[in-house]
C-alpha positions as a printed NumPy array, in Angstrom:
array([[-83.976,  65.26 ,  10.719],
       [-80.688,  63.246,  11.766],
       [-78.734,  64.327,  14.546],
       [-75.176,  63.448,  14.411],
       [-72.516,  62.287,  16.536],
       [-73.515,  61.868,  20.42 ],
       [-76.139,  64.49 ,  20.516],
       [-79.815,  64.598,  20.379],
       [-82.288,  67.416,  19.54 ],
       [-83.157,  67.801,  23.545],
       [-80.859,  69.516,  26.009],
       [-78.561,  67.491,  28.333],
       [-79.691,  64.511,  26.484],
       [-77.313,  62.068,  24.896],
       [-76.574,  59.392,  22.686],
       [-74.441,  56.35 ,  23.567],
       [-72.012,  55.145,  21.472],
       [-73.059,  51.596,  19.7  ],
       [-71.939,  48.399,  21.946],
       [-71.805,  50.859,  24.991],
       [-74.26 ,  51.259,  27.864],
       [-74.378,  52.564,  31.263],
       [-75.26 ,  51.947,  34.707],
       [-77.334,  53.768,  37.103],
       [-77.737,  52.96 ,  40.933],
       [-78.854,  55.413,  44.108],
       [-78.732,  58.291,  41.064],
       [-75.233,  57.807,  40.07 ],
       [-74.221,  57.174,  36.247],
       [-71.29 ,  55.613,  35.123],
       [-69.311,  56.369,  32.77 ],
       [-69.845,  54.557,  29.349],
       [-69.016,  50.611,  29.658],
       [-68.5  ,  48.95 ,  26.112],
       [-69.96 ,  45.629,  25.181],
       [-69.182,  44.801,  21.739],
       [-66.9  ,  46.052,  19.089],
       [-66.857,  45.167,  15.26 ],
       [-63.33 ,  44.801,  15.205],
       [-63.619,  42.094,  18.196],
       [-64.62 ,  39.583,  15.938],
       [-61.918,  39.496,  13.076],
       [-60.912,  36.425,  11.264],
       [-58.226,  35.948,   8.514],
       [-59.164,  35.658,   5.271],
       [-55.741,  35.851,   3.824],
       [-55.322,  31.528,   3.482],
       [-58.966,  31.167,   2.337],
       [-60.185,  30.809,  -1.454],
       [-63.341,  33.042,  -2.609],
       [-65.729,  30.378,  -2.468],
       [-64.517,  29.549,   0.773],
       [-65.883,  33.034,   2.06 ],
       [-68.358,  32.662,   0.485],
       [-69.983,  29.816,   1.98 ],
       [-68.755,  31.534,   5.72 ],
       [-70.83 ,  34.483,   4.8  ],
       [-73.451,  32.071,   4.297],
       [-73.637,  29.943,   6.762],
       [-73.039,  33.175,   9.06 ],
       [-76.174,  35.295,   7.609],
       [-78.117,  31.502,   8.483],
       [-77.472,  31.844,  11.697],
       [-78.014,  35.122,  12.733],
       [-81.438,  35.069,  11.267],
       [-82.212,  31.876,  13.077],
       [-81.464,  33.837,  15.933],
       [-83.509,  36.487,  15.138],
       [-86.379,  34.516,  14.251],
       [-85.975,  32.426,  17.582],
       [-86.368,  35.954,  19.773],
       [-89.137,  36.824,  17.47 ],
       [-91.054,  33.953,  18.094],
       [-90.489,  33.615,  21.952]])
């Protein structure tokens, strides 16, 4: 079963939105504080030939997995 949006199949329960959290201190929330955002990260591809992408996407796909692997293995 998939629950959509910012709710969850339990009362009073929510969902945060991705790249958000939130703090908590002496039983206090606040308010949703984003982290990331997809569109944070934009570069222009306008100037740059296909194979030139290409080999971005790569070498970008290389890193993040070395990354990954590197938190796996710690």
């Amino acid at each position: 079963m998939t629950v959509l949006a910012l709710n969850t199949l339990f009362k009073n329960i929510y969902k945060l939105q991705p790249g958000h959290y939130i703090e908590i201190k002496k039983g206090q929330m606040s308010a949703p504080i984003e982290y990331w955002d997809v569109f944070d990260e934009q570069s222009n591809l306008s100037n740059k030939s296909e194979a030139e992408i290409q080999e971005e996407v790569i070498r970008l796909l290389k890193t993040s997995v070395k990354y990954r692997l590197e938190s796996v293995c710690l």
